[in-house]
C-alpha distance (Angstrom), angle and dihedral (degrees) to the residues before:
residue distance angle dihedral
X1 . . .
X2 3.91 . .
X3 3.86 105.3 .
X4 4.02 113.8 -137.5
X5 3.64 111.3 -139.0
X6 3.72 104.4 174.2
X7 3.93 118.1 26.4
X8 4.19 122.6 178.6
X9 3.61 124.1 -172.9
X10 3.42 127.0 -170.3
X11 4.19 93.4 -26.4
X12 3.86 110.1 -174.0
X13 3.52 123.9 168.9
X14 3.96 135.9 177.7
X15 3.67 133.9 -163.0
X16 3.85 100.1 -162.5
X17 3.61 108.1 -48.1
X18 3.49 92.2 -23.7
X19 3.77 110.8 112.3
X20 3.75 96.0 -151.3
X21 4.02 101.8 167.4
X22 3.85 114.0 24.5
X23 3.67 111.4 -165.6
X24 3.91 106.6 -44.5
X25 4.01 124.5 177.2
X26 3.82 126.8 -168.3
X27 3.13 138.2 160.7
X28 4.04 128.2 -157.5
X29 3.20 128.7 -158.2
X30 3.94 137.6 -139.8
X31 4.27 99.3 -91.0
X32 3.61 92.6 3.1
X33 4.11 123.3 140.0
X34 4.03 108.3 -150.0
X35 3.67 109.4 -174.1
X36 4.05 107.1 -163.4
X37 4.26 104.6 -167.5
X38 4.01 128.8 163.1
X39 3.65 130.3 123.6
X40 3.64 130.3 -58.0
X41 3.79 112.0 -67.5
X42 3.37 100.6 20.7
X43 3.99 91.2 116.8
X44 4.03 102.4 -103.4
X45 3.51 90.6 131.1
X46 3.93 100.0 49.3
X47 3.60 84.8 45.1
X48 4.02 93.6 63.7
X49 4.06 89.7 36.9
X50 3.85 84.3 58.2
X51 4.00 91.8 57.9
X52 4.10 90.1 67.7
X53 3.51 92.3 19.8
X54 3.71 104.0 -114.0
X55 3.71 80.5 148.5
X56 4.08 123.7 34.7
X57 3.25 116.4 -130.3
X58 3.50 127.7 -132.6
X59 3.69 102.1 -130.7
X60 3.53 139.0 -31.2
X61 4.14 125.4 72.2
X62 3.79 131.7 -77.9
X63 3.76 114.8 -173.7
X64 3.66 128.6 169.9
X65 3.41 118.5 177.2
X66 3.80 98.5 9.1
X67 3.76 81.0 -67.6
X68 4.27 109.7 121.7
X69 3.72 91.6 -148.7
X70 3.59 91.3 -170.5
X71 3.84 92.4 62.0
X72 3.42 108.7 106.5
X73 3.71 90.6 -124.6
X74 3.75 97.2 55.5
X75 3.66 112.8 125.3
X76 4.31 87.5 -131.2
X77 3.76 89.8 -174.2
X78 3.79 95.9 60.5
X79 3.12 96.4 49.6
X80 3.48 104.5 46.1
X81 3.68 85.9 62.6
X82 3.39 89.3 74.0
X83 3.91 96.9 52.2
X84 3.93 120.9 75.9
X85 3.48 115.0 -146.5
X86 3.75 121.0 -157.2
X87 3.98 119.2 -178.3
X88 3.90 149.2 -167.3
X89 4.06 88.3 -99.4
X90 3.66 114.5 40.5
X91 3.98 92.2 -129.5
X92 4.02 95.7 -152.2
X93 3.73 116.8 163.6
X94 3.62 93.7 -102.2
X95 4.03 89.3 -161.0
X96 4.31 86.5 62.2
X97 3.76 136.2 61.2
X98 3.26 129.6 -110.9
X99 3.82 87.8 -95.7
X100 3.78 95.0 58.3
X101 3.40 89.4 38.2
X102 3.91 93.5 66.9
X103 3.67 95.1 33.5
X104 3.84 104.9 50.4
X105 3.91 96.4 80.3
X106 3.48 94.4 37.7
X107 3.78 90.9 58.3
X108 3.70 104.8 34.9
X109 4.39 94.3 39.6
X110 3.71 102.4 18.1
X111 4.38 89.7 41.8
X112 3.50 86.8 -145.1
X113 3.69 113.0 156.9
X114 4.42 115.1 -118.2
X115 3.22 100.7 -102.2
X116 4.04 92.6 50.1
X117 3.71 87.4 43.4
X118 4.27 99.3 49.6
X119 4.01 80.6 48.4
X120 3.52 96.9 65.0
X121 3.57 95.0 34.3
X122 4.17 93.0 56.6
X123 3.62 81.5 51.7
X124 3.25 104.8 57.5
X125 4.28 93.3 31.5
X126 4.23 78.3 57.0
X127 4.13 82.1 49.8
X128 3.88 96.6 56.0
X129 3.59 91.6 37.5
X130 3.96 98.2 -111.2
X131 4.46 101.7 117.0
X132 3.57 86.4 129.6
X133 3.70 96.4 47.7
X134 4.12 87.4 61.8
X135 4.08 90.9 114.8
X136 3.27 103.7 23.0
X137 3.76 115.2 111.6
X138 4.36 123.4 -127.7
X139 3.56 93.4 -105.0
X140 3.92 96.9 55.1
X141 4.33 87.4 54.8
X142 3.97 125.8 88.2
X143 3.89 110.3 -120.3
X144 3.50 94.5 -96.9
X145 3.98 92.2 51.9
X146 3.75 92.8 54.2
X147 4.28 89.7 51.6
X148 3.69 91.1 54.2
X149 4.19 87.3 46.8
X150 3.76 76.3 52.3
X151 3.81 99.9 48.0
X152 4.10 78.8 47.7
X153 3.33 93.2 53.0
X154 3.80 98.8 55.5
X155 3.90 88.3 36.7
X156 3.91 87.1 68.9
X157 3.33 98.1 55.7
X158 4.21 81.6 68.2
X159 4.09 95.6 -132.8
X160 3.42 128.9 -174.2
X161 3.68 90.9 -142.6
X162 4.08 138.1 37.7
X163 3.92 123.7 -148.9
X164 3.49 114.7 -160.2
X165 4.04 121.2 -166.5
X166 3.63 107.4 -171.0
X167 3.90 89.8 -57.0
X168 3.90 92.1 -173.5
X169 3.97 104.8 34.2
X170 4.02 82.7 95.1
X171 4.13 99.0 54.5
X172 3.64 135.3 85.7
X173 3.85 108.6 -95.9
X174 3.79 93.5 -112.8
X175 4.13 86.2 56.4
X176 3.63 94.0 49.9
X177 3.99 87.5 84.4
X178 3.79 105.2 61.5
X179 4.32 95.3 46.4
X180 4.18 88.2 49.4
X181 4.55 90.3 42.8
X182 4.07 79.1 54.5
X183 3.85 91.3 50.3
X184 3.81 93.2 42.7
X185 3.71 87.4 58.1
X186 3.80 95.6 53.2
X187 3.32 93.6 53.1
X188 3.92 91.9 41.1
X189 4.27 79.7 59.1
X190 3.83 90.4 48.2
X191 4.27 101.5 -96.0
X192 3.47 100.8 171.6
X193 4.03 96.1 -139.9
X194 4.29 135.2 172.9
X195 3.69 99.1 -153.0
X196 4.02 121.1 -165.4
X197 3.72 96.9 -155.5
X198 4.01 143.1 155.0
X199 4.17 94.0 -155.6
X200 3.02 101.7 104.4
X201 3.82 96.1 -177.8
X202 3.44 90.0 49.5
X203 3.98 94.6 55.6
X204 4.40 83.8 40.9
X205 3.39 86.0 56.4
X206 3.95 107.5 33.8
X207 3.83 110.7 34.2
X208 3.44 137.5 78.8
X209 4.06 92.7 -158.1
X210 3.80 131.0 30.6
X211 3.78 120.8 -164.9
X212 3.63 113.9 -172.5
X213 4.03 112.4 -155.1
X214 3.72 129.7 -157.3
X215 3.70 129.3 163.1
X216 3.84 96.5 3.4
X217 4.11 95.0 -59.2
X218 3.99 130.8 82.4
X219 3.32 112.8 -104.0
X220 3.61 113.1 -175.8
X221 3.91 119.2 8.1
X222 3.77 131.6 177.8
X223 3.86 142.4 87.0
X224 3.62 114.4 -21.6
X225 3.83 86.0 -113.3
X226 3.52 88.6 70.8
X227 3.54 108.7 32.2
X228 3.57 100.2 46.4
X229 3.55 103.3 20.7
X230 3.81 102.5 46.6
X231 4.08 105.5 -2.1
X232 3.60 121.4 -169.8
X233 3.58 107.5 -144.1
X234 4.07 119.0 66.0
X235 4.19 89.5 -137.7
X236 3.89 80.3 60.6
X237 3.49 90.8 44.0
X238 3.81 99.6 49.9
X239 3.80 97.3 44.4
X240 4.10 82.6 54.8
X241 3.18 96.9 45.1
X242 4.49 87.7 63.4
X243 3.49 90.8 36.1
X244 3.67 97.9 65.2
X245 4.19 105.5 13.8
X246 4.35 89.6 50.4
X247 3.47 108.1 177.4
X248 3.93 120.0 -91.8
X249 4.20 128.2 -174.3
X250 3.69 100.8 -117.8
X251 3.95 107.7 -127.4
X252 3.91 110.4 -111.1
């Protein structure tokens, strides 16, 4: 039987007057890619805060792991151990190495002892292909370097899920590359990940279910097949369309 790991229901959630999420449901799957894309504002971000809670929502349920963590009797902390969390800026502790960087949580929430802790964190540095990076500080890596410490990071917590904001809308083109070959392994090993992202060949290529998002509700969602490839719905189409014909001056 296909185990649900994260389940939403009816998620809205307001900033103000500002209806940012308007009644969304998902469901995820254990090993499942969901790639959630649509133009700025349209609430793909707030929807992936809601899964750990870094935002509240207003009503509706998240649970991930068959824990509701909007009941007020949700243990939040425990089960946010168990959900990576990738974003837009890497958020190292620029004043640590990479070392420290990866074994600070794992010490401090996970109570494993150093030795335990640097062992999981060469493994997964050796995983994102950064084992010479171990002493290096933030400052001394290329963007793309310090995402994949990131991805590392989160990996050494050992989640059972992987939330992806936008992890390469911050890096140079030609560093986009090496963080999304990282995240095509994961999900080649069975990651179960919700990815905000704006490649869309990545999420053609990657994930099993696209949602596209516009104005705080899911418009389209299905396999990327579909919903990329030939999408239903003309908003879908339209916002496409930009996305991968941008405009370009035609040389005279």
């Amino acid at each position: 039987m296909t185990e649900v790991v994260i389940e939403i229901t009816g998620l809205t959630k307001s900033f103000g007057q500002l209806e940012v999420l308007r009644g969304i449901d998902l469901t995820v799957t254990r090993g499942q890619v969901v790639c959630v894309i649509g133009p700025s504002g349209s609430g793909k971000s707030t929807l992936l805060r809601c899964v750990n809670l870094l935002e509240e929502p207003n009503s509706g349920s998240v649970v991930v792991n068959g824990v509701e963590l909007n009941d007020p009797d949700a243990d939040i902390d425990a089960a946010r151990t168990r959900i990576g969390m990738v974003f837009q800026s890497f958020n190292l502790f620029a004043h640590q190495n990479v070392l420290n960087n990866l074994t600070l949580a794992q010490r401090k929430v996970l109570k494993r002892d150093r030795a335990k802790a640097q062992e999981v964190a060469l493994a997964n540095l050796e995983r994102v292909g950064l084992s010479e990076k171990v002493n290096a500080m933030p400052g001394e890596l290329s963007g793309g370097q310090q995402q994949r410490a990131a991805i590392a990071r989160a990996l050494s917590m050992d989640p059972d899920v992987m939330l992806f904001d936008e992890p390469t809308s911050a890096l140079d083109p030609e560093l986009v590359g090496e963080v999304l070959s990282v995240m095509r392994q994961l999900a080649t090993e069975g990651m179960t990940m919700l990815v905000v992202t704006h490649e869309m060949q990545f999420a053609r290529e990657v994930a099993d279910t696209v949602l596209f998002m516009d104005a705080g509700v899911v418009v389209e969602q299905g396999p990327a097949t579909q919903v990329i490839g030939n999408p239903r719905q003309e908003r879908t189409k339209s916002f496409l369309h930009r996305v991968l014909n941008p405009v370009h001056v035609d040389e005279k």
